[in-house]
N, C-alpha and C positions, 0 to 999 in steps of 0.2 A: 706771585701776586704783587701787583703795584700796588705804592703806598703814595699818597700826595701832601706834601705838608705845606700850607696855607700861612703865610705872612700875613703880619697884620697894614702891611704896604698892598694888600690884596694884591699880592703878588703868589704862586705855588712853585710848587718842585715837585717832580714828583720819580720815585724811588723804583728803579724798577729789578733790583737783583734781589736773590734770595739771601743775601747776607749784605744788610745795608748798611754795614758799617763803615765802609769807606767810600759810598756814596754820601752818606750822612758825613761823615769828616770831612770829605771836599765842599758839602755845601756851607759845615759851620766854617770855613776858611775863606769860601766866597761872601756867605752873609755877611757874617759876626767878624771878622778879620784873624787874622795869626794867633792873637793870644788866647780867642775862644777855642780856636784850632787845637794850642799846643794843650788846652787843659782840659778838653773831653780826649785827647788821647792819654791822659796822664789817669783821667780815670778810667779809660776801657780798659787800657795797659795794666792798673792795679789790680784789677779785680777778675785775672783770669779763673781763678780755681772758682769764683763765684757762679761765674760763664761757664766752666766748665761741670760743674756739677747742676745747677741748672738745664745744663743739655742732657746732661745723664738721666738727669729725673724724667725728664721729657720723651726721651728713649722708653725709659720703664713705662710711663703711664702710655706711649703708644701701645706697646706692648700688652698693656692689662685691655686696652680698647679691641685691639685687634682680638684676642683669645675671649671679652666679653663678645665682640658679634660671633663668633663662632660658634660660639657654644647659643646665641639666640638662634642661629639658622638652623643647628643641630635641633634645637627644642620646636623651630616652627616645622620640621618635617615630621616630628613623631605627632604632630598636632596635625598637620596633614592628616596622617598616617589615623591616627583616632577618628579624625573626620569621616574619613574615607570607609573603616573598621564601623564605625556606626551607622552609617547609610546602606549596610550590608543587611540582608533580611535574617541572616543569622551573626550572632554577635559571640564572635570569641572572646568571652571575659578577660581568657589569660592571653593573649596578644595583647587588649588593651592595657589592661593592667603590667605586663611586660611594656608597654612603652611609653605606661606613667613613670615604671621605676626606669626608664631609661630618660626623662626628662629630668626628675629630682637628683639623680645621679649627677646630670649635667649640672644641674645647677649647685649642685653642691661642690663639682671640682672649684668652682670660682667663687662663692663666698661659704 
């Protein structure tokens, strides 16, 4: 995703890799000059384990997003599945009921 960042020379930039940090360095070294340069790398530079657990966290919480839609798409097929089981002229109690507790089961693996 491009990013664009806007001077107030109403001038932009605008950013277009996945990891802007040395697009962003080359431009604090074009804008701002060398000394702005050497001291946003003294801070990206300090604060790796910050960066890097930060990306960790990031990982995990894709991770809990991915297994929450799962488990939503799991739940909207048994809801399908109920729909479909009700619109029927006879209604098997225990199917539907089997595929209540097949939703709350869902949703109990995740919270």
């Amino acid at each position: 995703m491009a990013r664009t960042l806007y001077f107030p020379d109403n001038t932009h930039e605008v950013i277009f890799s996945e990891d802007p940090t040395d697009e962003f360095a080359r431009i604090a070294d074009e804008r701002l000059g060398r000394d702005s340069y050497e001291m946003l790398m003294e801070i990206v530079e300090g604060r790796p384990d910050e960066v890097s657990n930060m990306e960790q966290e990031m990982r995990s919480y894709e991770f809990s997003l991915e297994d929450d839609r799962n488990v939503f798409q799991d739940v909207l097929t048994e809801c399908d599945y109920i729909d479909w089981a009700l619109e029927q002229k006879r209604v098997d109690r225990k199917e539907v009921k089997k595929a209540v507790d097949k939703i709350r089961s869902k949703i109990g693996e995740v919270y």
